[in-house]
PDB file of N, H, CA, C and O in Angstrom:
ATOM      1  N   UNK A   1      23.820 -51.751 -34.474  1.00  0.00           N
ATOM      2  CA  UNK A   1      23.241 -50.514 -34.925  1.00  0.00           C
ATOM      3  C   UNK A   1      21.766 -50.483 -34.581  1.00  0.00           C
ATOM      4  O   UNK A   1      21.011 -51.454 -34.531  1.00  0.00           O
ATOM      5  N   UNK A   2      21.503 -49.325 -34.372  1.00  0.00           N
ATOM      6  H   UNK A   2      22.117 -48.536 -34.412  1.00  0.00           H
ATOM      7  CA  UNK A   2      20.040 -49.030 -34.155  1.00  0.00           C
ATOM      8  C   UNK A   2      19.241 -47.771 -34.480  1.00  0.00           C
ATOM      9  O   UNK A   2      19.439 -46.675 -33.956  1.00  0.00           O
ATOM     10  N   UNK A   3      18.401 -48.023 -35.318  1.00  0.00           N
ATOM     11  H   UNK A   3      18.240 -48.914 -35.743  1.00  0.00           H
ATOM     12  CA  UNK A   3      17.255 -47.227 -36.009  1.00  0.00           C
ATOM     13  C   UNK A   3      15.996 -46.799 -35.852  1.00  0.00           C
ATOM     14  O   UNK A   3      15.120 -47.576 -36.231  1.00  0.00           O
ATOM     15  N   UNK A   4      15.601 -45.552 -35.298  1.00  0.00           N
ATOM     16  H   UNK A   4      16.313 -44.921 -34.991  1.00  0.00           H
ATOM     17  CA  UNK A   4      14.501 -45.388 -35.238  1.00  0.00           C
ATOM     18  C   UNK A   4      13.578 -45.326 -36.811  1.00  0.00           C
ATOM     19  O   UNK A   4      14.109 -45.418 -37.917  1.00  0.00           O
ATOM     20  N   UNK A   5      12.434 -45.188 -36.611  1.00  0.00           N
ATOM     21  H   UNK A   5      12.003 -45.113 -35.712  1.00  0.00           H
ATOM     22  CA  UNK A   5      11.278 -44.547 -37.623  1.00  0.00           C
ATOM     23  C   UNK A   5      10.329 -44.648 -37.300  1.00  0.00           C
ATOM     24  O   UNK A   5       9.977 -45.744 -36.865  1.00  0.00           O
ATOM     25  N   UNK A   6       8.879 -42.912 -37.373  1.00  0.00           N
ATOM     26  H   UNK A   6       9.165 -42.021 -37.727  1.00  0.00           H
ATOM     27  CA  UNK A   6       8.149 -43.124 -37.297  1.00  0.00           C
ATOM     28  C   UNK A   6       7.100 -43.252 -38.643  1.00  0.00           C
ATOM     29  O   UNK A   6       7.420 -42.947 -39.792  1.00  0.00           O
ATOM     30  N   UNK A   7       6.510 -43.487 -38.453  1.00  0.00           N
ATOM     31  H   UNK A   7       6.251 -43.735 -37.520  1.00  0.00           H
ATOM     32  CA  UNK A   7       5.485 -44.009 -39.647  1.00  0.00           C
ATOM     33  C   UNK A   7       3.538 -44.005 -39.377  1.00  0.00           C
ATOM     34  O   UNK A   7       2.789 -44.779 -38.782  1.00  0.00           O
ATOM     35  N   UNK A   8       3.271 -42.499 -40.294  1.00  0.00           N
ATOM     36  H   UNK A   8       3.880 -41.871 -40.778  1.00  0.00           H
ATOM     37  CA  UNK A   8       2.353 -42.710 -39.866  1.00  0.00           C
ATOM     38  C   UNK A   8       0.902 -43.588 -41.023  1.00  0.00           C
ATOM     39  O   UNK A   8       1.455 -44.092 -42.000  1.00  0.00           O
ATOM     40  N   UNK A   9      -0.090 -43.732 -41.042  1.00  0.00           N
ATOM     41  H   UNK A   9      -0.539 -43.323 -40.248  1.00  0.00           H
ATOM     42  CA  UNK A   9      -0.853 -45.077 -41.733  1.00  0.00           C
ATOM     43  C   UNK A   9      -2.212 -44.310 -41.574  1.00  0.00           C
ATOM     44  O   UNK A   9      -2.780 -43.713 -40.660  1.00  0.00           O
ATOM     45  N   UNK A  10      -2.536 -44.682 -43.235  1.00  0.00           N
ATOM     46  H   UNK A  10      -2.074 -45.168 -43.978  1.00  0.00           H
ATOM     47  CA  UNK A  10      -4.223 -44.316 -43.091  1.00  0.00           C
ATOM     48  C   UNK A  10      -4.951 -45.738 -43.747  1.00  0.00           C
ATOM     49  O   UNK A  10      -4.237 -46.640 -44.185  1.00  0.00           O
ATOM     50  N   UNK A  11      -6.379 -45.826 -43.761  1.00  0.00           N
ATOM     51  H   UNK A  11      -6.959 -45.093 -43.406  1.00  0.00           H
ATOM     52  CA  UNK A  11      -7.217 -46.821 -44.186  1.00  0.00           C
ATOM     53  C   UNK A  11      -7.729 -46.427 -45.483  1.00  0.00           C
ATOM     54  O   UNK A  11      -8.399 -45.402 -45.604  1.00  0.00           O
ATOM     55  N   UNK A  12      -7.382 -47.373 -46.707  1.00  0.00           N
ATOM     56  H   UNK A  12      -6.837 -48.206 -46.609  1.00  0.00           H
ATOM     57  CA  UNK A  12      -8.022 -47.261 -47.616  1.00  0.00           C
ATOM     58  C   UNK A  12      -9.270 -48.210 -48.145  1.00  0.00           C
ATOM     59  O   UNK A  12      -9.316 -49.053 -49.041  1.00  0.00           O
ATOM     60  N   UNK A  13     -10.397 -47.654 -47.090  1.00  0.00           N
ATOM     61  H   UNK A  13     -10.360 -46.970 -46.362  1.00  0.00           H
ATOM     62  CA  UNK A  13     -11.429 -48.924 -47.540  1.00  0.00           C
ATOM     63  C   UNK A  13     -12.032 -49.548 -48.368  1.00  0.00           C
ATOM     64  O   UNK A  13     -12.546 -50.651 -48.181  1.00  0.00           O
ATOM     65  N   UNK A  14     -12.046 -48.459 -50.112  1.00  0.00           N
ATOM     66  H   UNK A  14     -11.629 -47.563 -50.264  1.00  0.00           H
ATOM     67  CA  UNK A  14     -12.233 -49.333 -50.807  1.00  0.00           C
ATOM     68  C   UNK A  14     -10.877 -50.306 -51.637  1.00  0.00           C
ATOM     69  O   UNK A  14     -10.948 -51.122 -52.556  1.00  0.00           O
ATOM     70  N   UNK A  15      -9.964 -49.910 -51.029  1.00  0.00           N
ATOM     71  H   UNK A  15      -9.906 -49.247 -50.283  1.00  0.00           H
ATOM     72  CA  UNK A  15      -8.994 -51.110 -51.427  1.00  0.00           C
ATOM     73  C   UNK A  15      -8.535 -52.520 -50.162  1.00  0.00           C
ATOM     74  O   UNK A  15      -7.953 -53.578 -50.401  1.00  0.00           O
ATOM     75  N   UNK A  16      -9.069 -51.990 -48.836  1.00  0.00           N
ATOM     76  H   UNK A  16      -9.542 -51.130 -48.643  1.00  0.00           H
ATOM     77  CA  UNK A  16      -9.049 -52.752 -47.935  1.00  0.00           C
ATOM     78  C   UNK A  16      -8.041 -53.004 -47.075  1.00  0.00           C
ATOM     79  O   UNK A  16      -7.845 -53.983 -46.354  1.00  0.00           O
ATOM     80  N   UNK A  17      -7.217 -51.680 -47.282  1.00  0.00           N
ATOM     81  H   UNK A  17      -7.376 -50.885 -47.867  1.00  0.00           H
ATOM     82  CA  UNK A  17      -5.815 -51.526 -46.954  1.00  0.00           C
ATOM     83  C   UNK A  17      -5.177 -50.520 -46.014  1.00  0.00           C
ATOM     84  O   UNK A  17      -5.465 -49.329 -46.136  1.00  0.00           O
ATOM     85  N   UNK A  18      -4.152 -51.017 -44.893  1.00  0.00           N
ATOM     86  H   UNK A  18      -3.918 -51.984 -44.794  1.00  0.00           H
ATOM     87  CA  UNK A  18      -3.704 -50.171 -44.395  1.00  0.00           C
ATOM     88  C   UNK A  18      -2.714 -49.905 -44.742  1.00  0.00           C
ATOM     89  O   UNK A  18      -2.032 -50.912 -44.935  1.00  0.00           O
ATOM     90  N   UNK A  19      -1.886 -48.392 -45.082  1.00  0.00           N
ATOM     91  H   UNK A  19      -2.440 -47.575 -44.926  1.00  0.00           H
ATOM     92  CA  UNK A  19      -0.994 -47.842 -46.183  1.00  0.00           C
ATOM     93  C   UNK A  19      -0.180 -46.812 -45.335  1.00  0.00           C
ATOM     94  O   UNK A  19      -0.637 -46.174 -44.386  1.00  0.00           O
ATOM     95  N   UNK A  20       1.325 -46.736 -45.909  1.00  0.00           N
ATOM     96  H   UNK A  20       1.696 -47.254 -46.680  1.00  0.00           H
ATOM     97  CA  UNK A  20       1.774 -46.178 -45.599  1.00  0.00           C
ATOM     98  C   UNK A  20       1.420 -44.656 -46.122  1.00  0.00           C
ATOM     99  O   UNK A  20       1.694 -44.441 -47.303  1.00  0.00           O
ATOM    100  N   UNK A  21       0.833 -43.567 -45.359  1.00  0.00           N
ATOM    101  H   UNK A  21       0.610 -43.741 -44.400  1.00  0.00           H
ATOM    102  CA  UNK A  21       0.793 -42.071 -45.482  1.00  0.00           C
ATOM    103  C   UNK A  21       2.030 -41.387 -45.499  1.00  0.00           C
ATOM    104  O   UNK A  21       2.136 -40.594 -46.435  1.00  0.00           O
ATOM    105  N   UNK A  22       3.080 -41.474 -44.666  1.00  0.00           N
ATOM    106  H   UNK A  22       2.994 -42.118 -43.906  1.00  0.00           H
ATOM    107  CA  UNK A  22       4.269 -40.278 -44.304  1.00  0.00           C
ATOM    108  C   UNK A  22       4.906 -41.302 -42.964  1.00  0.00           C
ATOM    109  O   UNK A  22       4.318 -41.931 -42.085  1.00  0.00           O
ATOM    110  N   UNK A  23       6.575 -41.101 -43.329  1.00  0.00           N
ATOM    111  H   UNK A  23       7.052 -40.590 -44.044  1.00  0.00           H
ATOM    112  CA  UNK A  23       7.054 -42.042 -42.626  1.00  0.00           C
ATOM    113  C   UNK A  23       8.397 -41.257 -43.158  1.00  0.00           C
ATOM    114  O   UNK A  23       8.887 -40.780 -44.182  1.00  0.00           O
ATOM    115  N   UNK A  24       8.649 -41.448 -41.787  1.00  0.00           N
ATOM    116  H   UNK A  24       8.251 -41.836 -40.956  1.00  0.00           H
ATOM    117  CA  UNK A  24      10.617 -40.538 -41.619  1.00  0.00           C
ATOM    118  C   UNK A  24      11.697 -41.147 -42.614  1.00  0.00           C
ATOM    119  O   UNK A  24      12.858 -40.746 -42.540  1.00  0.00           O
ATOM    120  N   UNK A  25      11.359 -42.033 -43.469  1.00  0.00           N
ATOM    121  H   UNK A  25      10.416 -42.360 -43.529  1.00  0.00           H
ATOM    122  CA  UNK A  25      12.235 -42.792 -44.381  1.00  0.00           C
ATOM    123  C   UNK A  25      11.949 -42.963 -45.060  1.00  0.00           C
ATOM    124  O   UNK A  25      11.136 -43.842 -45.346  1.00  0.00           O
ATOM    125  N   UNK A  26      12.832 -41.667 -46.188  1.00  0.00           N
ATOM    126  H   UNK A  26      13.492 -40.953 -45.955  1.00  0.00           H
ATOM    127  CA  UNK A  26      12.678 -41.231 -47.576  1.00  0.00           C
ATOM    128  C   UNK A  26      11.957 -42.631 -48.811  1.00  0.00           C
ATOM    129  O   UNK A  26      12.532 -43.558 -49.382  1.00  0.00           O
ATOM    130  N   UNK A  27      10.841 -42.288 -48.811  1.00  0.00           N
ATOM    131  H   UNK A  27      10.374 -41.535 -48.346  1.00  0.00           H
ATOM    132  CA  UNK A  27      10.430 -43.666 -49.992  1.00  0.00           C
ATOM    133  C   UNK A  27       9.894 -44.935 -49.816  1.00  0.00           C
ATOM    134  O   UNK A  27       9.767 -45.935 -50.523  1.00  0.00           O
ATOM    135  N   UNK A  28       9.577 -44.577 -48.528  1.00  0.00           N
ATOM    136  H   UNK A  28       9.679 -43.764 -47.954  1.00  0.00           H
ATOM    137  CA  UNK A  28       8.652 -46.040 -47.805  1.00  0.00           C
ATOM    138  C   UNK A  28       7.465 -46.127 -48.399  1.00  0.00           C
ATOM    139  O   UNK A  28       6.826 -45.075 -48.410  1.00  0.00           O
ATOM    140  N   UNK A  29       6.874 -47.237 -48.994  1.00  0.00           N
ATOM    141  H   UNK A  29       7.393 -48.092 -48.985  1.00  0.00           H
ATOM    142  CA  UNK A  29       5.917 -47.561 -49.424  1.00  0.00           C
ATOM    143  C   UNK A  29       5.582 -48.953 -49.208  1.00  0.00           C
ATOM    144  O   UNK A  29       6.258 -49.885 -49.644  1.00  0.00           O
ATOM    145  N   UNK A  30       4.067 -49.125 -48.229  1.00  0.00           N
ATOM    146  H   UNK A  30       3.518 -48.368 -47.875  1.00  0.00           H
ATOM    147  CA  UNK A  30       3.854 -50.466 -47.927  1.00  0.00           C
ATOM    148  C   UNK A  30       2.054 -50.458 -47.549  1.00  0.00           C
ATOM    149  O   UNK A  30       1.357 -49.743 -46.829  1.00  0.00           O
ATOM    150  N   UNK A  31       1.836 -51.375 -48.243  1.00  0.00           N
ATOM    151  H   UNK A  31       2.402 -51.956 -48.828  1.00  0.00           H
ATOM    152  CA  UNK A  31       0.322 -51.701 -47.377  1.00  0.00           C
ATOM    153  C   UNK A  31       0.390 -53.359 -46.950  1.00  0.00           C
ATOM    154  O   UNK A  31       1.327 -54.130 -47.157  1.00  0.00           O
ATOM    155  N   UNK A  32      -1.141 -53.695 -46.173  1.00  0.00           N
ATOM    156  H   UNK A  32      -1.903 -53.069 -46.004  1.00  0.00           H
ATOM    157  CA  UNK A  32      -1.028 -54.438 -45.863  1.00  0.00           C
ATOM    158  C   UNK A  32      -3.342 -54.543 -45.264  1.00  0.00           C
ATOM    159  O   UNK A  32      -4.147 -53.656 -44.982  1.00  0.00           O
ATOM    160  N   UNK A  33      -3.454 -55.972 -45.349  1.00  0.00           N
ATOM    161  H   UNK A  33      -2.800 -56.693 -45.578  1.00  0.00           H
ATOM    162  CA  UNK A  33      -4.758 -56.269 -44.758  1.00  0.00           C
ATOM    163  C   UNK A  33      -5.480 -55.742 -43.479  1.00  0.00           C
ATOM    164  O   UNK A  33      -6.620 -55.299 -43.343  1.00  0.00           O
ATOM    165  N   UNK A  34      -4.394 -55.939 -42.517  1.00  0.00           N
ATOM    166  H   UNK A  34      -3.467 -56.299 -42.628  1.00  0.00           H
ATOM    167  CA  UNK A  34      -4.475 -55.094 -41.154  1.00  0.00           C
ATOM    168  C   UNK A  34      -3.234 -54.421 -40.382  1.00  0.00           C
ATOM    169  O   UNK A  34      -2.069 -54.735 -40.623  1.00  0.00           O
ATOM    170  N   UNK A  35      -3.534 -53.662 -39.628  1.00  0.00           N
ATOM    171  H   UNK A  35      -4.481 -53.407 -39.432  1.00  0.00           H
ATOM    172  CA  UNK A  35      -2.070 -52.855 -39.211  1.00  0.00           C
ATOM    173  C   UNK A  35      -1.328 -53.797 -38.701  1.00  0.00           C
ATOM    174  O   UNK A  35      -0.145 -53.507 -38.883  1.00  0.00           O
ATOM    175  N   UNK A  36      -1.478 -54.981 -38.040  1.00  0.00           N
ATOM    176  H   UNK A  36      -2.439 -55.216 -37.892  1.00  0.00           H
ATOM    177  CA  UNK A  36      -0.043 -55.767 -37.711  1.00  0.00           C
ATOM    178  C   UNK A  36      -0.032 -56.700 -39.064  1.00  0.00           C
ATOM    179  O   UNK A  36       0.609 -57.751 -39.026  1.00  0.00           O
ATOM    180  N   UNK A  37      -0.299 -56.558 -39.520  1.00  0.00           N
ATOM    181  H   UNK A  37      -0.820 -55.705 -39.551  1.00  0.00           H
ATOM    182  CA  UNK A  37       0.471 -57.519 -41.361  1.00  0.00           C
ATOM    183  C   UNK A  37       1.406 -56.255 -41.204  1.00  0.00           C
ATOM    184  O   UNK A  37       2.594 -56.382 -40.906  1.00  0.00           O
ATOM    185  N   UNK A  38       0.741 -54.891 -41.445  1.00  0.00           N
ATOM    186  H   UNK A  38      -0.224 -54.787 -41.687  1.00  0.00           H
ATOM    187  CA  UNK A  38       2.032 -54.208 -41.893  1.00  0.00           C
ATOM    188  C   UNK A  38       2.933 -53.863 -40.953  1.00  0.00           C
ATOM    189  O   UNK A  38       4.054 -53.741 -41.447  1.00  0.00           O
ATOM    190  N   UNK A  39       2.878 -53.597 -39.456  1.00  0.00           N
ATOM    191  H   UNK A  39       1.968 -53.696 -39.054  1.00  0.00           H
ATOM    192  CA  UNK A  39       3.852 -53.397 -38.722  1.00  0.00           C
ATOM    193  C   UNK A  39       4.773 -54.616 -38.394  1.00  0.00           C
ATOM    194  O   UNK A  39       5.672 -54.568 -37.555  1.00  0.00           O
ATOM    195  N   UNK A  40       4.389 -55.947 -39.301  1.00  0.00           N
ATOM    196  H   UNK A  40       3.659 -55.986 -39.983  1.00  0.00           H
ATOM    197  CA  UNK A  40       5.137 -56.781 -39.458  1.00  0.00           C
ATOM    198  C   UNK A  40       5.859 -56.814 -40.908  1.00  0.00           C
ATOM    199  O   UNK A  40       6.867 -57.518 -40.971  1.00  0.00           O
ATOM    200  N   UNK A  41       5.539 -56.275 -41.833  1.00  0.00           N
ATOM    201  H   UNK A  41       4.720 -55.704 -41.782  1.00  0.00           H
ATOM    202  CA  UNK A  41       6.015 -56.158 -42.999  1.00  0.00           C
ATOM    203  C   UNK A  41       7.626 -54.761 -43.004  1.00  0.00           C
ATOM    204  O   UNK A  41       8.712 -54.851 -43.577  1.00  0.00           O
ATOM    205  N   UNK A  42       7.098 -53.703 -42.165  1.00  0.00           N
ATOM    206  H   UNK A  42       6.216 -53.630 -41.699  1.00  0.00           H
ATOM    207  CA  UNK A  42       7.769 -52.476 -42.558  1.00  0.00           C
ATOM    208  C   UNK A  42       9.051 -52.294 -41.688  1.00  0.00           C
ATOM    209  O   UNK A  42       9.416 -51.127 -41.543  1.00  0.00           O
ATOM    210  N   UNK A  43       9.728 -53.188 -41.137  1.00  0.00           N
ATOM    211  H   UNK A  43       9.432 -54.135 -41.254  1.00  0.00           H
ATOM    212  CA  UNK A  43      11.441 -53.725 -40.537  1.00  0.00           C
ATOM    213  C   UNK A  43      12.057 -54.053 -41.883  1.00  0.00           C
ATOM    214  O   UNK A  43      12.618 -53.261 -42.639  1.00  0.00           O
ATOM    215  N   UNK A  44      11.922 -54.942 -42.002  1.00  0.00           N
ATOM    216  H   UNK A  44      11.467 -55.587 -41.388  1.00  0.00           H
ATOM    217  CA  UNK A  44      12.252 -55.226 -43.276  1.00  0.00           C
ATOM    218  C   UNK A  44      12.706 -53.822 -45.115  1.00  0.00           C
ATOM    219  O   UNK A  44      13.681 -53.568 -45.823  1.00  0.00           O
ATOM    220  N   UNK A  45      11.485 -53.463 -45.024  1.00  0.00           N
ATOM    221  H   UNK A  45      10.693 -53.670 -44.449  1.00  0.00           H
ATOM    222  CA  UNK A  45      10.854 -52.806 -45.895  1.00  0.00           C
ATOM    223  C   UNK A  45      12.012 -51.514 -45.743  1.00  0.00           C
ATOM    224  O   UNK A  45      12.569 -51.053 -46.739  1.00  0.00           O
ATOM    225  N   UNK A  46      12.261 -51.046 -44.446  1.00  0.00           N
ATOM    226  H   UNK A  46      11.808 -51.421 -43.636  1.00  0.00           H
ATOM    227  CA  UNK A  46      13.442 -49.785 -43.605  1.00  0.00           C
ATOM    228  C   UNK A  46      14.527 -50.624 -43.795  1.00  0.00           C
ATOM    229  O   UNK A  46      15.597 -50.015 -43.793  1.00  0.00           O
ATOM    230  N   UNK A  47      14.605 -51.815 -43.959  1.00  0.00           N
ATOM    231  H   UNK A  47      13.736 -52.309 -43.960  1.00  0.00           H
ATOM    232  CA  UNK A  47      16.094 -52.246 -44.188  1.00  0.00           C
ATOM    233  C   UNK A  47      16.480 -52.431 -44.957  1.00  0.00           C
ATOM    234  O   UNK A  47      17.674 -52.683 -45.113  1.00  0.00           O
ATOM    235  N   UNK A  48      15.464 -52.382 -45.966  1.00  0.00           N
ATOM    236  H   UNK A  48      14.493 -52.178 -45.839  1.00  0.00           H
ATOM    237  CA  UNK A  48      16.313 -52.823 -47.326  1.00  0.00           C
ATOM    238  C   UNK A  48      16.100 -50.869 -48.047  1.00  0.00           C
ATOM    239  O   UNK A  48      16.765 -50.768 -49.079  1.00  0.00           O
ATOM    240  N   UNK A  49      15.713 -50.157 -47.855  1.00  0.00           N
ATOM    241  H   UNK A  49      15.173 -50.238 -47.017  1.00  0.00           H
ATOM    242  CA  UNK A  49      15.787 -48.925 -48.012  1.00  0.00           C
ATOM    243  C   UNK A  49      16.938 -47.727 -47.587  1.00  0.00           C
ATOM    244  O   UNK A  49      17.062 -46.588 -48.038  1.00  0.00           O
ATOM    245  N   UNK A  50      17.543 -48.275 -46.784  1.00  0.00           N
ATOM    246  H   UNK A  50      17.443 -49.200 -46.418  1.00  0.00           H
ATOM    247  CA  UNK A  50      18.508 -47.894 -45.792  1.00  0.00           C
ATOM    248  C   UNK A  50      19.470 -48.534 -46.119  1.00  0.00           C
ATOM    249  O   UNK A  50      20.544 -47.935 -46.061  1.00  0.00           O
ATOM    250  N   UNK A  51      19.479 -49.928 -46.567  1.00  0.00           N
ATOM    251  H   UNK A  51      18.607 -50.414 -46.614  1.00  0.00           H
ATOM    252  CA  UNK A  51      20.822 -50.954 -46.692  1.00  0.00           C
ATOM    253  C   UNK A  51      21.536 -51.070 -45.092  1.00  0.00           C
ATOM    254  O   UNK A  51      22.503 -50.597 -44.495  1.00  0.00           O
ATOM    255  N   UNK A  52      20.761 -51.715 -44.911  1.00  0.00           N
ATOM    256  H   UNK A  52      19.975 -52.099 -45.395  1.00  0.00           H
ATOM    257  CA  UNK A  52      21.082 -51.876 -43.547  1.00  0.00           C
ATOM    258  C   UNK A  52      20.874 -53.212 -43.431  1.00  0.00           C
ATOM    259  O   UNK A  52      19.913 -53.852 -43.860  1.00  0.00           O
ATOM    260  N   UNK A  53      22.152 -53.739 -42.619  1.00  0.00           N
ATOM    261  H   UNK A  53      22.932 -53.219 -42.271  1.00  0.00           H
ATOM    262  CA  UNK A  53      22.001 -55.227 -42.555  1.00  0.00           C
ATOM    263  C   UNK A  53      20.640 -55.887 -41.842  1.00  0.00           C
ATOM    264  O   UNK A  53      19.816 -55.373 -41.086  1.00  0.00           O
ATOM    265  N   UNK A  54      20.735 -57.136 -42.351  1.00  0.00           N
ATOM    266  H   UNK A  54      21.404 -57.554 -42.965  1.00  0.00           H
ATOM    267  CA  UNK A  54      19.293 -58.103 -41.854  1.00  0.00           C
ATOM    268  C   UNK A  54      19.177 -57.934 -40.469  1.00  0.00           C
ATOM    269  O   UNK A  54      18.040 -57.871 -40.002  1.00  0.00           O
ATOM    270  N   UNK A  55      20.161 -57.847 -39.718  1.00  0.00           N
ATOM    271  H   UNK A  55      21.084 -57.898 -40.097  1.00  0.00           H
ATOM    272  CA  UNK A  55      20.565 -58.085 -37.838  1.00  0.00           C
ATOM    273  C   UNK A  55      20.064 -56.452 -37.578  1.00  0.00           C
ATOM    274  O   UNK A  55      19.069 -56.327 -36.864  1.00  0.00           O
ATOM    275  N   UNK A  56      20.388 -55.811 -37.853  1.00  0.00           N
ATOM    276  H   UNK A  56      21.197 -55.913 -38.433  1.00  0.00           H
ATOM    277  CA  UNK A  56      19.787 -54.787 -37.375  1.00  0.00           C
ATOM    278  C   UNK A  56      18.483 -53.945 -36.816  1.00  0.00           C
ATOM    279  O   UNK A  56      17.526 -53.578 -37.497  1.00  0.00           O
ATOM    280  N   UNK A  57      18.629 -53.790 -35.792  1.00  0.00           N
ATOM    281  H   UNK A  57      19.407 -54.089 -35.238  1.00  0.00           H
ATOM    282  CA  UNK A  57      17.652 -53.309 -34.492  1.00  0.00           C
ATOM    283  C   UNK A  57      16.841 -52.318 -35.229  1.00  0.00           C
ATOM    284  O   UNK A  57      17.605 -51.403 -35.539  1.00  0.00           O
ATOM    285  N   UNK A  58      15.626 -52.074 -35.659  1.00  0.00           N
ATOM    286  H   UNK A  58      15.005 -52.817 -35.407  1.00  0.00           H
ATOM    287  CA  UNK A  58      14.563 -50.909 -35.711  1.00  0.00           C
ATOM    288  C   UNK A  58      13.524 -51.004 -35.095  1.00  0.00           C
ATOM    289  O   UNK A  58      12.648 -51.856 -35.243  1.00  0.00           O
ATOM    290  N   UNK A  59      13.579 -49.710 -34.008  1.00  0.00           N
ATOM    291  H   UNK A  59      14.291 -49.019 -33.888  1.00  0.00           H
ATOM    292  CA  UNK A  59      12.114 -49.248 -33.177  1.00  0.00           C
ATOM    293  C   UNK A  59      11.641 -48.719 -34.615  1.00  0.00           C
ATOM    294  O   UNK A  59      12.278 -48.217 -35.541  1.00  0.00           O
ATOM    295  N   UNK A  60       9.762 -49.135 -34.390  1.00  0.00           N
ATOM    296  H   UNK A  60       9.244 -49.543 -33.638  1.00  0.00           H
ATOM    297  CA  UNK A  60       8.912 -48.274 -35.519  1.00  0.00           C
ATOM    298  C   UNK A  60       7.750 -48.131 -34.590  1.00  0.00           C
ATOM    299  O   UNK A  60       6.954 -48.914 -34.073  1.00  0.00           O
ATOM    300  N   UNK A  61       8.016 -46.382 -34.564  1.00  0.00           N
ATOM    301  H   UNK A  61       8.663 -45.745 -34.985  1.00  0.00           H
ATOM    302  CA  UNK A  61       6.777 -46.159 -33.992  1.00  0.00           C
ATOM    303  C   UNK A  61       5.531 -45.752 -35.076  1.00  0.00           C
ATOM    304  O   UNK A  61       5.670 -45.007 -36.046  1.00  0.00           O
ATOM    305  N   UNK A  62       4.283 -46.430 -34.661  1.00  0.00           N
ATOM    306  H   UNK A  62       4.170 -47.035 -33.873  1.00  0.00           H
ATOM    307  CA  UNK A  62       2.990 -46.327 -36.048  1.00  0.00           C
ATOM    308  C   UNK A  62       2.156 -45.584 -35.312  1.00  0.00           C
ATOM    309  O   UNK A  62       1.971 -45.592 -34.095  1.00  0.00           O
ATOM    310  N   UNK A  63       1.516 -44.741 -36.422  1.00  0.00           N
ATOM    311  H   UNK A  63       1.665 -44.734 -37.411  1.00  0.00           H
ATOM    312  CA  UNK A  63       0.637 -43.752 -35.607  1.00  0.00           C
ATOM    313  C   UNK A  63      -0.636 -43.874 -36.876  1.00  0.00           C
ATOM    314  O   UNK A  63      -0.430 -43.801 -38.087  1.00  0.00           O
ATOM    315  N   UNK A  64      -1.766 -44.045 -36.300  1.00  0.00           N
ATOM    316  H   UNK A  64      -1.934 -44.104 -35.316  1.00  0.00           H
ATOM    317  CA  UNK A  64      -3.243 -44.361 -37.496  1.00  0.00           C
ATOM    318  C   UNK A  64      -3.626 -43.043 -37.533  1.00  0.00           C
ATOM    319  O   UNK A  64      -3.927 -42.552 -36.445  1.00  0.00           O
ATOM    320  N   UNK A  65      -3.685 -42.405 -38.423  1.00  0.00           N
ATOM    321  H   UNK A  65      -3.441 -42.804 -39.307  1.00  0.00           H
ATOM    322  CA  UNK A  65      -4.274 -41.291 -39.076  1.00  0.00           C
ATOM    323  C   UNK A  65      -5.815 -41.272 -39.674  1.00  0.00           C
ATOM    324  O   UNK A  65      -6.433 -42.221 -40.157  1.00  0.00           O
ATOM    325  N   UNK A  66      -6.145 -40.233 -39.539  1.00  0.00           N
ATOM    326  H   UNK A  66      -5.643 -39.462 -39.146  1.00  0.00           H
ATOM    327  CA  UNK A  66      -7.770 -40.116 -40.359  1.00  0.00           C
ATOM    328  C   UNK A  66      -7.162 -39.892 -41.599  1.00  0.00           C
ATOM    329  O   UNK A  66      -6.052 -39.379 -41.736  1.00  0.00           O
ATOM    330  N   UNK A  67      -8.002 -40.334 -42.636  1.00  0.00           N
ATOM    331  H   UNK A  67      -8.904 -40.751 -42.524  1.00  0.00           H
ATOM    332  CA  UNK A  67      -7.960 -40.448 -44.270  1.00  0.00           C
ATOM    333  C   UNK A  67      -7.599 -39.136 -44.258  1.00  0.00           C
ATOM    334  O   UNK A  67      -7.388 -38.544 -45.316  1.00  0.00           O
TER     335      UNK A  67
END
């Protein structure tokens, strides 16, 4: 199986965080220190939201937004 999502991310500097803004999958919520912590965090994060097995393929396309 295979899953797209895009996901787009703004900077919250006084928390130091890059955050999920709006993302094609209802209820995603994730931050992270820098954008690859989180574009390493948010496979996962779509799979267990989805119930979608561990093996399963997701393209995530990330797009950085102004605040």
């Amino acid at each position: 199986m295979r899953y797209q999502a895009t996901v787009r991310c703004g900077w919250d500097g006084a928390a130091g965080l890059f955050f999920v803004r709006d993302a094609s999958v209802p209820g995603l919520v994730c931050g992270a220190p820098t954008i690859q912590a989180l574009m390493c965090e948010l496979p996962g994060r779509i799979r267990a939201l989805l119930g979608l097995d561990a093996e399963a393929y997701i393209d995530v396309f990330v797009e950085r937004v102004a605040r």
